[in-house]
N, C-alpha and C positions, 0 to 999 in steps of 0.2 A: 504494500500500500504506500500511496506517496501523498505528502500533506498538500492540501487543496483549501480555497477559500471558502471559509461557510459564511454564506450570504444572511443568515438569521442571529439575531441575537436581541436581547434582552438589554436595559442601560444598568449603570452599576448604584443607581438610587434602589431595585427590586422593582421597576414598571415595565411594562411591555408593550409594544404597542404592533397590532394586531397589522397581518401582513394580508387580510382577506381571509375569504370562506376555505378551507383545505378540503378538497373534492377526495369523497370519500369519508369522511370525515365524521359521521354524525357519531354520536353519545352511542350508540346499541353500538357500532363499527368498531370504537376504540375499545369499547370494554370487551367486545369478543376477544380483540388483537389483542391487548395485553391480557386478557387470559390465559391463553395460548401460550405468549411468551414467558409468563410468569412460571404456570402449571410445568412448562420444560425445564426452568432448574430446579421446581419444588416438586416433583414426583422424584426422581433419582438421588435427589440430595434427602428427602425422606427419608427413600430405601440405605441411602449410608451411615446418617445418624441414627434414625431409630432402628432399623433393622441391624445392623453389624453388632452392634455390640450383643446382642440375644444371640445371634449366629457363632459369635466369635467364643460365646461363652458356652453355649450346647457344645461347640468340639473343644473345650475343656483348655483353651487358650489361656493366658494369664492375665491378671487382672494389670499386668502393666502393660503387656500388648493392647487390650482395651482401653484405655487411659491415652495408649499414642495415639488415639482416635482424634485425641483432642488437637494433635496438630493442622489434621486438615480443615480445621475452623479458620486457620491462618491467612490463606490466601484469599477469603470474604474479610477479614480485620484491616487486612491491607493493601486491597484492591488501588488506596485513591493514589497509591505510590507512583501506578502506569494510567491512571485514569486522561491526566489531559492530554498524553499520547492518541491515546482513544478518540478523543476528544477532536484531535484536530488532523488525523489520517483514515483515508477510506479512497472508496473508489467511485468518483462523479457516476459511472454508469449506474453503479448502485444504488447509491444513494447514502446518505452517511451513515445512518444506523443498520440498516441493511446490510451493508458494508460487514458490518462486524455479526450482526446477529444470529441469519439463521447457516453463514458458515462455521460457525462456532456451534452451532448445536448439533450440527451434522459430526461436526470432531467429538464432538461430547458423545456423542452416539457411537462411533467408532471405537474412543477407547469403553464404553460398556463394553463391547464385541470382542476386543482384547481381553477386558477384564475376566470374560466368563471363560476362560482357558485358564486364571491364576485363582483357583477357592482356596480360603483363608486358613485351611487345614492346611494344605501343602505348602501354596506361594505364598505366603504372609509378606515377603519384604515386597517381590513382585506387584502382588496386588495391590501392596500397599502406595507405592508408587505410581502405578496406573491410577490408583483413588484419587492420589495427589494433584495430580495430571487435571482430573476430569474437573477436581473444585476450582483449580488455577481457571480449568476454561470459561467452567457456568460464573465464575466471580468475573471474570472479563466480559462474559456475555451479559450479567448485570451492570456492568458499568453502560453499555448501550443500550439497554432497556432499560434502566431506569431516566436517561438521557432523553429517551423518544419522548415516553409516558411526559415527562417535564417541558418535553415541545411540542406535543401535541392537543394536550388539556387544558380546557377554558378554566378561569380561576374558580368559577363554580361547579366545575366536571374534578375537581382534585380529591375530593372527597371520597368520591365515586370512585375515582380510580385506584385510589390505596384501600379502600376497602377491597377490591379486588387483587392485589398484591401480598392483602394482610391475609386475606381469606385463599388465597393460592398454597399458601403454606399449608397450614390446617387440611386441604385436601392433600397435598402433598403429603405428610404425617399419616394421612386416612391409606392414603391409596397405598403409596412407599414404604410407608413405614409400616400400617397396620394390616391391609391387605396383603403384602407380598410377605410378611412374617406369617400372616397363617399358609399362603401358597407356599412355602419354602421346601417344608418335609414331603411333600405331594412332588412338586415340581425341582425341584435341588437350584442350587447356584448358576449352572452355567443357562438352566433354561429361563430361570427370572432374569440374569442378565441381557439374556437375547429380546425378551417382553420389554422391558426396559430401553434397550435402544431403538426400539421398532416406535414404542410411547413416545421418546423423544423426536423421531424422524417424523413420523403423524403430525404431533405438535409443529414442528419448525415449518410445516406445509402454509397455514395463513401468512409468515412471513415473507414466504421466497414467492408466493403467488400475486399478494397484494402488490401494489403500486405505494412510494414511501409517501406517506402525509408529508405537504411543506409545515414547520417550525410556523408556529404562531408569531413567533418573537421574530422581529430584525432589527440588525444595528443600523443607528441614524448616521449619518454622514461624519458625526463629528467625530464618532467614536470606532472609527474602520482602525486607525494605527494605535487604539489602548491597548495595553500588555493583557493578556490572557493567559491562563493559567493557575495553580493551586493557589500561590500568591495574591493573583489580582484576584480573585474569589474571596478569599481571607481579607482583605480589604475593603471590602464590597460593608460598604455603613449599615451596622446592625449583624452583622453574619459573626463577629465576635462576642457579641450581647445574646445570640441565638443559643450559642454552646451550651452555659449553666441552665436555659428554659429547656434545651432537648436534655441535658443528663442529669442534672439536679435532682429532678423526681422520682427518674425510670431507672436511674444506676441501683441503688439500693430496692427497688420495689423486685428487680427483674433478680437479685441475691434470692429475696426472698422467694422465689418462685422453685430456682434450684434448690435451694433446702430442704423442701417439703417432702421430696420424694423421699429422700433418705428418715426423715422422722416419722414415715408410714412405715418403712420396712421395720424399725426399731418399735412400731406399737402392735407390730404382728402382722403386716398386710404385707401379703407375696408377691414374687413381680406378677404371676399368671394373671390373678385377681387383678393389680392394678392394672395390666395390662386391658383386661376386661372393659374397666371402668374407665378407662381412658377412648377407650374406642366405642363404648355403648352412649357414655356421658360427656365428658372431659373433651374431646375432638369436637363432636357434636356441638355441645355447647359454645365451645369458642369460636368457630364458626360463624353461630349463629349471633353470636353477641358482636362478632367481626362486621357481619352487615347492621347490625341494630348500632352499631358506632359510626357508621358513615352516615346514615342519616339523623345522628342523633349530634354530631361534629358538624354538620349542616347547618342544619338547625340552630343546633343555640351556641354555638363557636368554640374556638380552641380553649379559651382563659377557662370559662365554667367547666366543659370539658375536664380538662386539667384540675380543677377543683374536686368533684366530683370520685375521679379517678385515685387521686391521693387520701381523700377521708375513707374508700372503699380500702384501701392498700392496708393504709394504716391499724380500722376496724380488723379486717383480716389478719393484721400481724397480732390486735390485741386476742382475736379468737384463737390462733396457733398456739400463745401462751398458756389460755385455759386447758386443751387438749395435748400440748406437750409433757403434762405433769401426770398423765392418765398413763396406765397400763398398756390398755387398748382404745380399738378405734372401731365403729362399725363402721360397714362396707359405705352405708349410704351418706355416713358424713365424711368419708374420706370422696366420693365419687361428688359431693356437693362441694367442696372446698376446692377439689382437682377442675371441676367445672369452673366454678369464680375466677381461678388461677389463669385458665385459658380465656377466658373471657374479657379479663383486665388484658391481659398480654397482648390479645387481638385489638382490643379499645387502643391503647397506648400506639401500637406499632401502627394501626391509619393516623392515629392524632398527632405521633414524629414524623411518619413519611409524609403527609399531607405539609406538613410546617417545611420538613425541607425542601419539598417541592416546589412553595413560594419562594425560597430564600435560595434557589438554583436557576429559576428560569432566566432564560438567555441563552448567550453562544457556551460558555464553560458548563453546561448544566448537568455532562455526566462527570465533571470533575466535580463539583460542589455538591451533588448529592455522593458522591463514593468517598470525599470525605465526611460527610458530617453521618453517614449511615457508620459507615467506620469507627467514629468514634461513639454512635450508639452502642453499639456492641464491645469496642474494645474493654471498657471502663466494668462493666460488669463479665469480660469474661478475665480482666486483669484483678479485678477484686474478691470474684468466686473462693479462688483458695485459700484467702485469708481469712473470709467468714468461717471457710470449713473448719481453718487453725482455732478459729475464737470459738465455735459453735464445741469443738475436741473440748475445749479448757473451761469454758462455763456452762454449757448443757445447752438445749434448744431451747428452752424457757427466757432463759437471759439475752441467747442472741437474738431471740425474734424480739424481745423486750427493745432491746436495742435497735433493729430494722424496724420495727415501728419508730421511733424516735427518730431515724436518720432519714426515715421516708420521707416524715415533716417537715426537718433540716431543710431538705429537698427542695421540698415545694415553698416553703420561703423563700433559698435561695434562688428558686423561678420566680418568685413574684419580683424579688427584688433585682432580680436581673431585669424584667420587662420594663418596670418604672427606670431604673439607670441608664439601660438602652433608649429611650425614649427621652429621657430630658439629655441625654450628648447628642442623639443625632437624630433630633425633631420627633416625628411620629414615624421613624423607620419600623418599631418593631409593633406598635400600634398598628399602623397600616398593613405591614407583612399578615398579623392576624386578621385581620376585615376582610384582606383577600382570601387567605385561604375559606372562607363560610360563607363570603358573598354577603358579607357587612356585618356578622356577626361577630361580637369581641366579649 
């Protein structure tokens, strides 16, 4: 690929100014295409975090082989390193996101194909490396689809559309994770792999068929020789005020989410069982709590949102406390609590990706959303082992004690970052919220 001028962009105040109607275009149109493209890195990324580790443990693997699993999280942490690369190389014929999209899913598909010749009883390093491989792709391939989704969607279609991102996973989890672990003993490794790249090649079909939607956003004349890039993004008024509003509440809420599982298995709940309840309740629900947040993040805006979302956090960390000091746990309030869990999680991840979908649009947009998703995730999957160390040293009672407290922290810290951002640089991060709800604040 060789770097080419992208005609659309966005100003660095966070306004855009609309380049005409985009043929093809309409609200049902986008939300198929970014289903499609979403559902192809979250059905096989499913099948690797939630399926691998059950697989890896039935052939009696070790629990520090499962543990390495945690490095192929790496290349989604660190996606926005290659991101304005991404960003600014492709091929005119194609189109820019096309460019990158669905020949990377067809790679993606490929190494499935390889992968199902290395099963993790014999190939373990093999496989492990092809694994590597495939998350380096679909993390590349999300740096252009989250780029498209951010040039293509009107400020009151964002909602809409990260519900559909949020809720891609969830079936992703359902289909990858939950369905090919019960197909697994039936069908073995190398044949789920083969269903797997066929899934992906299926999927990547609306991308290579469609025609590319033009970018909502273009640059005005004055702003054709401004620097581009992670930098000029990071500069962009308000996008340094945005940081403590996206991690302030979610870094600590999203600790709390991984904890839990482990403080079931310790009040007697097995993985079968939870496994059950995850896929009867827990999936399900978050889901569905995923689409009831896109119109509910419509509706009455990100700040309430945001409010709302951390008094539930919180309540929940006070409920964990009560239940962490019990023996046991019945089924139904473990399968109610695992629902909530997914439910917030789904709320949360439309009400960040929606926020950084304003605070991206324009020409860098798959750089600016591949960092600030980036550091969504980094901060709690950088913090995870240390709640474990604290949760070892003081029991679960104390450290949820404490993640209720720091969730609060949290959300102070967001409040007061929005008021600080907003008296240095006007109503930057005021405004950024009005758009993403279509005037809701």
């Amino acid at each position: 690929m060789v770097p080419a001028p992208w005609p659309h962009q966005g100003d660095t105040t966070m306004s855009a100014t609309r380049s005409g109607p985009a043929p093809g275009g309409s609200l049902s149109h986008k939300m198929l295409l970014l289903a499609s493209m979403y559902l192809c890195q979250a059905i096989p990324m499913g099948y690797v975090f939630g399926c691998m580790p059950v697989i890896m443990r039935q052939n009696h693997m070790s629990l520090a082989s499962i543990g390495g699993l945690f490095v192929l999280h790496l290349p989604w942490a660190f996606k926005f390193i290659h991101a304005s690369w991404v960003d600014s190389h492709y091929l005119p014929a194609l189109g820019r996101r096309r460019s990158w999209i669905f020949p990377l899913q067809w790679v993606g598909a490929c190494l499935l194909l390889v992968a199902a010749h290395m099963p993790p009883e014999t190939d373990f390093t093999a496989m492990f490396v092809v694994l590597l491989l495939l998350n380096m792709v679909m993390a590349t391939n999300d740096i252009a689809v989250d780029g498209y989704a951010t040039d293509i969607l009107e400020p009151h279609e964002r909602s809409w559309g990260n519900t559909v991102q949020a809720g891609a996973r969830y079936v992703g989890m359902m289909l990858g994770g939950g369905l090919m672990l019960v197909l697994h003993d039936s069908f073995g490794w190398q044949t789920l792999c083969h269903i797997l790249a066929a899934t992906v090649f299926g999927l990547s079909l609306p991308v290579f068929l469609h025609r590319e939607i033009p970018s909502l956003y273009e640059r005005h004349d004055s702003q054709k020789h401004e620097r581009t890039g992670l930098r000029a993004f990071v500069r962009r008024p308000g996008v340094l005020w945005l940081l403590p509003v996206l991690i302030g509440p979610t870094a600590f809420a999203f600790s709390s989410f991984q904890m839990r599982m482990p403080l079931f298995v310790d009040l007697g709940m097995t993985g079968p069982v939870m496994g059950k309840l995850m896929m009867r309740f827990a999936y399900p629900a978050g889901l569905a709590g995923t689409i009831a947040s896109g119109w509910l993040l419509h509706r009455f805006g990100p700040r309430l949102f945001l409010r709302v979302f951390c008094l539930t956090v919180a309540g929940l960390a006070a409920y964990t406390v009560l239940i962490a000091g019990a023996h046991s746990i019945a089924p139904w309030k473990t399968a109610l609590v695992l629902s909530l869990d997914n439910i917030l999680m789904g709320g949360i991840n439309v009400w960040g990706f929606t926020l950084m979908m304003r605070a991206c649009a324009g020409h860098d947009s798959g750089t600016g959303f591949a960092l600030l998703s980036s550091l969504f995730i980094l901060v709690p999957l950088a913090t995870a082992p240390l709640f474990g160390m604290v949760g070892d040293t003081i029991g679960f009672e104390a450290l949820y004690l404490l993640l209720g407290l720091l969730s609060l922290a949290g959300f102070a810290l967001a409040e007061w970052a929005m008021r600080r951002g907003d008296s240095q640089h006007g109503l930057g991060l005021s405004r950024m919220l009005r758009f993403v709800s279509g005037g809701n604040v």
